[in-house]
N, C-alpha and C positions, 0 to 999 in steps of 0.2 A: 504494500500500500504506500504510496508518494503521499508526501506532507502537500499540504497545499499552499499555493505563493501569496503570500499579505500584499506582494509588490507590486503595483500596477506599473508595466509593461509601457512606455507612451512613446516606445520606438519600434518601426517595422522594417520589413524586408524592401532595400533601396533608398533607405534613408541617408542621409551625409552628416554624421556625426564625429566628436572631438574627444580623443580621450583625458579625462583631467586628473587620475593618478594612476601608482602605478610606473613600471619602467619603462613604457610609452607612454608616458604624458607629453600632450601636445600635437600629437598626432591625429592627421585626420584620416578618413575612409569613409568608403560605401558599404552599408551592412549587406552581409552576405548572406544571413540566415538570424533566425533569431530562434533561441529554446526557450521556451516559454516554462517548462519544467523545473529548468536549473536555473531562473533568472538570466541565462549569460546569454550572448552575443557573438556572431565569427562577421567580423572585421577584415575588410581584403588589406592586405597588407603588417597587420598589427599582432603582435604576439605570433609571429613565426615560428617553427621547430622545422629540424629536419630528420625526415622519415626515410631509414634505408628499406629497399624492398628487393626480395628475390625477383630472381627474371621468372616470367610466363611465358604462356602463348600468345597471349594477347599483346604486353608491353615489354619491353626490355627492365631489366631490374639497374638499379642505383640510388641515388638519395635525392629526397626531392623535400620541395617546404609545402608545410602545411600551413594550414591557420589556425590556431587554437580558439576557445571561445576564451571571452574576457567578461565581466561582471557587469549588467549595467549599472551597476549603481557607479563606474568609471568612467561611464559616459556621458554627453548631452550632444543633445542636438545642434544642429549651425542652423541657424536664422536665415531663409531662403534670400529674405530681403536684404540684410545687413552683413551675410557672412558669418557672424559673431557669435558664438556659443549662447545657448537660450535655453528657458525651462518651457514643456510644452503644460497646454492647458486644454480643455477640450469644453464646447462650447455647440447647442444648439443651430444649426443652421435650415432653416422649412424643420421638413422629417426628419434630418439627418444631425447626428453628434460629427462634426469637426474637430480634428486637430487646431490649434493654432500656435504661434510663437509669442510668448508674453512677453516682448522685448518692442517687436514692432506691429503685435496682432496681426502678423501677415496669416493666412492659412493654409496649413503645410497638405501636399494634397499624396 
């Protein structure tokens, strides 16, 4: 049985986010996948490893990098408007609950 997450999630898959700690801090990327189970996040570029692999049939074997997942609570979002690292906020729009960026209310889509 999984515990269940208290954490609300208020980043998705293709999002452009900033890591703010951590041994990549500073760092930006495009979220690559998001676990919703473990809280974390795979980031292209961010928390690398490299993975050796035997050879197949299908590829040749050698070491190659992966992405690790990283925590969201390490992240935030960039302000589609401003660039600038923002806290998101989510807000009625007609029928539909929105994203926005409380920095410059822009609507992250």
């Amino acid at each position: 049985m999984t515990k269940k997450s208290s954490i609300k999630i208020k980043i998705k898959k293709g999002d452009r986010v900033k890591v703010i700690a951590g041994a990549y801090k500073g760092t930006e990327g495009e979220v690559l996948q998001v676990l919703r189970e473990k809280n974390r996040a795979i980031i292209e570029n961010v928390n690398l490893a490299k993975k050796h692999e035997k050879p197949t049939n299908e590829r040749a074997g050698g070491i190659r990098e992966i992405n690790n997942p990283i925590h969201i609570s390490n992240l935030m979002l960039i302000d589609p408007k401003s660039g600038v690292p923002t806290r998101v906020g989510r807000k009625m729009e007609g029928d539909k609950i929105v994203r926005y960026a409380k920095n410059s209310g822009e609507i992250i889509k």
